[in-house]
C-alpha positions as CSV (number, residue, x, y, z in Angstrom):
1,X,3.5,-13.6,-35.9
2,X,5.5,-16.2,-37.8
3,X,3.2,-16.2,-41.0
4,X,2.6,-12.3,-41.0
5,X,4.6,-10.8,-43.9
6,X,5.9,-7.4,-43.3
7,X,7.1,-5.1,-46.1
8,X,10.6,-4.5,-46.5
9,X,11.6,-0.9,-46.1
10,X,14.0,1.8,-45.8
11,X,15.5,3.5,-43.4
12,X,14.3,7.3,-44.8
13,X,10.5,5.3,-45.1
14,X,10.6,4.0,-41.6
15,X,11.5,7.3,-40.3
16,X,9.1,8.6,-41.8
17,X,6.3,6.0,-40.7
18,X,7.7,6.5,-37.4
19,X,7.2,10.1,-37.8
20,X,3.9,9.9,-39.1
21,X,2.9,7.7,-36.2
22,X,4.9,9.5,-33.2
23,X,2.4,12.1,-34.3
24,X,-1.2,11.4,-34.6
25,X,-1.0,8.5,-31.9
26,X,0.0,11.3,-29.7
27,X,-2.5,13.4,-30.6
28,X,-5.2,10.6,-30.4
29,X,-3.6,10.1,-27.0
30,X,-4.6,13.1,-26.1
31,X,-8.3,12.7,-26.7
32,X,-7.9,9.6,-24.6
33,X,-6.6,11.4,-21.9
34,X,-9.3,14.1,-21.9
35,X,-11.9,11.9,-22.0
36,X,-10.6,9.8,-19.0
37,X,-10.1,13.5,-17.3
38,X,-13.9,14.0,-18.2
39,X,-14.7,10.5,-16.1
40,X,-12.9,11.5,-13.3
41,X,-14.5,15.1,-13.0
42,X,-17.9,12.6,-13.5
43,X,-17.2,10.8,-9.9
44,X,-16.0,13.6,-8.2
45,X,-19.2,15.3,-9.5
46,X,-21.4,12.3,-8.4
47,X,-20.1,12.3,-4.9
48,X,-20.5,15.9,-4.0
49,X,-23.9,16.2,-5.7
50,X,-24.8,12.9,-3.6
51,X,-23.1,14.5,-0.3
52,X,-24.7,17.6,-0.9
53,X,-28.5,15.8,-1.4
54,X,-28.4,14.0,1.8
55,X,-27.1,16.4,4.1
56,X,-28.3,20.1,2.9
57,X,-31.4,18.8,0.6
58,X,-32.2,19.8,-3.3
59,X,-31.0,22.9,-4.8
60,X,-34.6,24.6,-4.5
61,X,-34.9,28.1,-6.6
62,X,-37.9,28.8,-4.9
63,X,-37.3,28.2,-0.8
64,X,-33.0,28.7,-1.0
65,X,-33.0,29.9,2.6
66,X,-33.7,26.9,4.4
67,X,-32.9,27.3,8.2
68,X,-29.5,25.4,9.0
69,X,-28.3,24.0,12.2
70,X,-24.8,22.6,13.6
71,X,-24.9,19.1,13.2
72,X,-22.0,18.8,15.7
73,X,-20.6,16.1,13.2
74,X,-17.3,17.1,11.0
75,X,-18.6,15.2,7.8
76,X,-22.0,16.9,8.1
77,X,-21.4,20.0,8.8
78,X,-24.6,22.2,8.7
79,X,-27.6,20.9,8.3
80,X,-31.4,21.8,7.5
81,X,-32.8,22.7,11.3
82,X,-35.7,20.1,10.9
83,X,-33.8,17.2,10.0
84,X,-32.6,14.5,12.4
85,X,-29.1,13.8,13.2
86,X,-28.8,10.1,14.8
87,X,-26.3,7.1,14.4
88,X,-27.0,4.6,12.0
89,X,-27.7,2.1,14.4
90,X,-30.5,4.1,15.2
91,X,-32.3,4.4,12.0
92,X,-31.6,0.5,10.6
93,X,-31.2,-2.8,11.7
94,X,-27.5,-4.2,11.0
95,X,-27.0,-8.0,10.1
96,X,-23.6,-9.1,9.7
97,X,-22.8,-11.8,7.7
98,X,-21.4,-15.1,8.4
99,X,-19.6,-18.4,7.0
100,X,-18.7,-20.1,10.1
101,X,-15.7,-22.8,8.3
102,X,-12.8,-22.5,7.7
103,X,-11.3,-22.7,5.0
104,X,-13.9,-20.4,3.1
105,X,-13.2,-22.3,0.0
106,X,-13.7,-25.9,1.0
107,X,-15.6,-27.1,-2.0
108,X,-17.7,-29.1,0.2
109,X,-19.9,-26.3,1.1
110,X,-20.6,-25.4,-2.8
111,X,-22.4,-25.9,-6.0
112,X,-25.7,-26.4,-4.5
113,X,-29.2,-24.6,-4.3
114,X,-28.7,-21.4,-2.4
115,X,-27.3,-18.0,-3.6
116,X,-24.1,-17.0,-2.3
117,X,-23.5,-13.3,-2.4
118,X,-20.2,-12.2,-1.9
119,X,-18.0,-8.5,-2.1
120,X,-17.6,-8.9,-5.9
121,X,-21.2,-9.1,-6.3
122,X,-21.8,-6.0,-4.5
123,X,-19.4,-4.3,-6.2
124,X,-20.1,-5.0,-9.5
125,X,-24.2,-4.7,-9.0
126,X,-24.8,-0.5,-8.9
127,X,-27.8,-0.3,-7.6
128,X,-29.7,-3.5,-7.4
129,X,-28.1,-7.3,-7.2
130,X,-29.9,-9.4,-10.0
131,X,-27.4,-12.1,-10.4
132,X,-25.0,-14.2,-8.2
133,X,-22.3,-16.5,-9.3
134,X,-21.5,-18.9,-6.5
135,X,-24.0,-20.8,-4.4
136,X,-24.2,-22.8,-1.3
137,X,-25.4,-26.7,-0.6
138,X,-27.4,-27.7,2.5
139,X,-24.0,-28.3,4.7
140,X,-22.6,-24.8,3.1
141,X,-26.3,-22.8,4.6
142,X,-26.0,-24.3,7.7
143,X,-22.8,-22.0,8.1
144,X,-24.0,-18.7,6.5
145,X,-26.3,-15.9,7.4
146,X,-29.7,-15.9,5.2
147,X,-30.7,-12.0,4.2
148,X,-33.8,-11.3,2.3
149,X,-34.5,-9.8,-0.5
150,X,-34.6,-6.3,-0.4
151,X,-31.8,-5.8,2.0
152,X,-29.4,-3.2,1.6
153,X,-25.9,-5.3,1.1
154,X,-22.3,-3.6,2.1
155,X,-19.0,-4.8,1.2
156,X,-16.8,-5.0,4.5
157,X,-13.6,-5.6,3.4
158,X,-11.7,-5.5,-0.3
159,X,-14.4,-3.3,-2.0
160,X,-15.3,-1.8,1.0
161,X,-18.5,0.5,1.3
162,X,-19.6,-0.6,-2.2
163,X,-23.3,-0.8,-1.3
164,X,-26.4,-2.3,-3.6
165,X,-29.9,-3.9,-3.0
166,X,-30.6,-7.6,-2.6
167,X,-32.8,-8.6,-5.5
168,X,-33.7,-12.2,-4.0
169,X,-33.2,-14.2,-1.0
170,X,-29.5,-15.1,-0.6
171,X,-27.0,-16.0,1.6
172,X,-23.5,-13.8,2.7
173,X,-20.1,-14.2,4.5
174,X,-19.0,-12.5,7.1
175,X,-17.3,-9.7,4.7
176,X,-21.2,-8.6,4.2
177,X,-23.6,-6.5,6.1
178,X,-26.9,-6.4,5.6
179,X,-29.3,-3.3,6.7
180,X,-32.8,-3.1,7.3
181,X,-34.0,0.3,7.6
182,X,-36.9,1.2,10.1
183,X,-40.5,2.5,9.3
184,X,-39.4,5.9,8.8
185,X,-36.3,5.6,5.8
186,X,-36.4,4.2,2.6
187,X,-34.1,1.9,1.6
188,X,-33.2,3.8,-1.6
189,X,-32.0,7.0,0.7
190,X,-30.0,4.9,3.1
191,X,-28.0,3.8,0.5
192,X,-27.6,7.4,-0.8
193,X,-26.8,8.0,2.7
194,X,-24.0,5.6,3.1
195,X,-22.5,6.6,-0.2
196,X,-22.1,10.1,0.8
197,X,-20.8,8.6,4.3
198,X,-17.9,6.8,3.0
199,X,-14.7,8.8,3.9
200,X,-16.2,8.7,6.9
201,X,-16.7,5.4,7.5
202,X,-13.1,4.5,5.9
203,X,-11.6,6.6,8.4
204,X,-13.1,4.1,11.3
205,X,-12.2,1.4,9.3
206,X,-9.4,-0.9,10.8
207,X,-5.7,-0.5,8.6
208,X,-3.9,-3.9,8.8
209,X,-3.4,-6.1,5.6
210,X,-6.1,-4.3,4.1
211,X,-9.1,-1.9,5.1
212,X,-12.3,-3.4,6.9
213,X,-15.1,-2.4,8.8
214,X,-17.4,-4.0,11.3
215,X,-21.0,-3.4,12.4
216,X,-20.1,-1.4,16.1
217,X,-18.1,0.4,13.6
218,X,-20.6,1.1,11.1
219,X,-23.6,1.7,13.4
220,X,-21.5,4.6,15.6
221,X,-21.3,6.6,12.7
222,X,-23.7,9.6,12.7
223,X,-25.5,10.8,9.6
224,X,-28.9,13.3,9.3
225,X,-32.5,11.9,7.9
226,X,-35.1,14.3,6.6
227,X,-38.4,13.8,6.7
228,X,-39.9,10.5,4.5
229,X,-41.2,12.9,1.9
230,X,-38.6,14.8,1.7
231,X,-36.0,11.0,1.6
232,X,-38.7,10.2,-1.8
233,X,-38.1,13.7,-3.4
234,X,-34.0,13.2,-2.6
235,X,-34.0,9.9,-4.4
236,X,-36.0,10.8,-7.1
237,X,-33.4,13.8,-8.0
238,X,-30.9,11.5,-7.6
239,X,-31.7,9.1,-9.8
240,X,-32.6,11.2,-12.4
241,X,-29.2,13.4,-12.4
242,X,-27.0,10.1,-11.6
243,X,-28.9,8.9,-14.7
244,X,-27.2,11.6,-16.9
245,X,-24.0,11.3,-15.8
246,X,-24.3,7.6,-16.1
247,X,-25.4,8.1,-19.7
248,X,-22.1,10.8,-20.4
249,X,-19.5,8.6,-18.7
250,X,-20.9,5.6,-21.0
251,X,-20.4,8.0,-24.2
252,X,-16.9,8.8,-22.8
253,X,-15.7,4.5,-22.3
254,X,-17.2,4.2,-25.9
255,X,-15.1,7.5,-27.3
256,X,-12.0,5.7,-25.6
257,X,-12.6,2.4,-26.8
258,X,-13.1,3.6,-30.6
259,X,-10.2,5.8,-30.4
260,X,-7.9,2.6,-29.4
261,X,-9.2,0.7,-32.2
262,X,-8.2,4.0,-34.4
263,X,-5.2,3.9,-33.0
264,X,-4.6,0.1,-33.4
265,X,-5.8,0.2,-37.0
266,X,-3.5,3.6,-38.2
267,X,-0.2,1.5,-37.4
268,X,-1.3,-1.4,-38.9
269,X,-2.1,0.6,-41.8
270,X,0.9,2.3,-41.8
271,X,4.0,-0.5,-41.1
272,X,2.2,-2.9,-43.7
273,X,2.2,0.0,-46.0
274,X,-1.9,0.3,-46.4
275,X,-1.1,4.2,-46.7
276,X,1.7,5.6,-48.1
277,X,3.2,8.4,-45.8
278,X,6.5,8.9,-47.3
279,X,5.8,12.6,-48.2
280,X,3.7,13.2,-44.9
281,X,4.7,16.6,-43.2
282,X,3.7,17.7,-39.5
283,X,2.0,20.7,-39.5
284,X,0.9,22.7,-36.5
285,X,-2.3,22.0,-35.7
């Protein structure tokens, strides 16, 4: 900042550069603020069109009436008569993760051969782990919990009930699970399925320091499973709408991020006097 040379002005300029700037910053503010409103209105979106998929089916034009039933499960509510309502325990196998030392971060265990998938890496994966950025050495696998690839992963605790699919063999702490589902679910629909499930699984999560969940906890909660051909057709229509809104909410971060650099750029331009806006005027527009 020392070698940057600023204009001098006076005070009537400088009011007016204020002025000037008060003015269309606000109003590119306010583009900013819609298009983060628009984000928002994209999750909530997302997570009811998600909810609604894997407990009431597609929106079909051509069979609307589908018989309902009473799940007898709050989250649930009503669901098509020929689905099956069971607890998740029932329709996958749960591994919990493990890292048996103590503490988790003795560098003796490290910077070996073996992935090392941790909540972060969930969390940051969408749908499909690809990468990892930690790994374990012999002594460090002796004290974790292998899963194979293609294992559905779930953060525990800090991101908890971020969920994505193990792209390669790799190991996990005990702030992982792991699910397997049976013959009769794909994995892409359980996923969907515990999406749709979290607010109820945060409300069996435990509330000390911070939010966690654990297996018994996970595996008593009920949710419904249609048929496998009907799981493929739920996934594909998922994937494609999620696509779209994927697509809009990366056109809406871009519209932020060059509105910033707009906004950056007009007060440069106008306290090192790049455009003169001594005889600027507000108008109402």
């Amino acid at each position: 900042m020392k070698n940057i040379l600023l204009p001098e002005i006076g005070d009537e300029e400088s009011k007016a550069i204020a002025n000037f700037l008060d003015h269309e910053t606000a109003k590119i503010d306010t583009l900013i603020e819609k298009q983060q409103q628009l984000i928002k209105l994209l999750e909530e979106k997302r997570q009811a069109v998600i909810s609604h998929a894997v407990t009431k089916g597609i929106p079909n034009k051509e069979h609307p009436q589908v018989p309902m039933k009473d799940s007898g499960v709050e989250w649930l509510g009503e669901v098509p008569e020929h689905w099956v309502t069971k607890s998740y325990r029932y329709a996958c196998k749960i591994y919990r993760g493990k890292f048996g030392h103590r503490p988790r971060n003795d560098p003796a265990f490290y910077d070996g051969d073996y992935p090392f998938i941790q909540t972060g890496d969930v969390a940051r994966a969408g749908k499909m782990i690809s990468s990892y950025s930690q790994t374990l050495n012999t002594k460090g696998k002796e004290v974790s919990q292998l899963f194979p690839s293609g294992t559905l992963m779930m953060a525990i605790a800090a991101n908890i009930g971020d969920t994505a699919i193990l792209g390669f063999e790799a190991y996990a702490p005990d702030s992982v699970v792991g699910f397997k589902p049976y013959a009769d679910l794909y994995i892409e629909f359980l996923r969907y399925s515990f999406m749709a499930a979290l607010p109820a699984l945060e409300q069996t999560s435990t509330q000390s320091t911070q939010a966690n969940l654990n297996v018994d906890r996970i595996g008593a909660v009920k949710a419904v499973f249609p048929p496998r051909e009907e799981q493929l057709e739920i996934v594909q229509y998922l994937d494609r709408l999620l696509d779209k809104y994927d697509v809009i909410e990366s056109e809406c971060k871009s519209a932020i991020a060059l509105m910033k650099e707009r906004r950056t750029a007009l007060i440069s331009a106008a306290v090192t006097g790049k455009i003169d806006v001594r005889n600027w005027e507000q108008h109402n527009d």
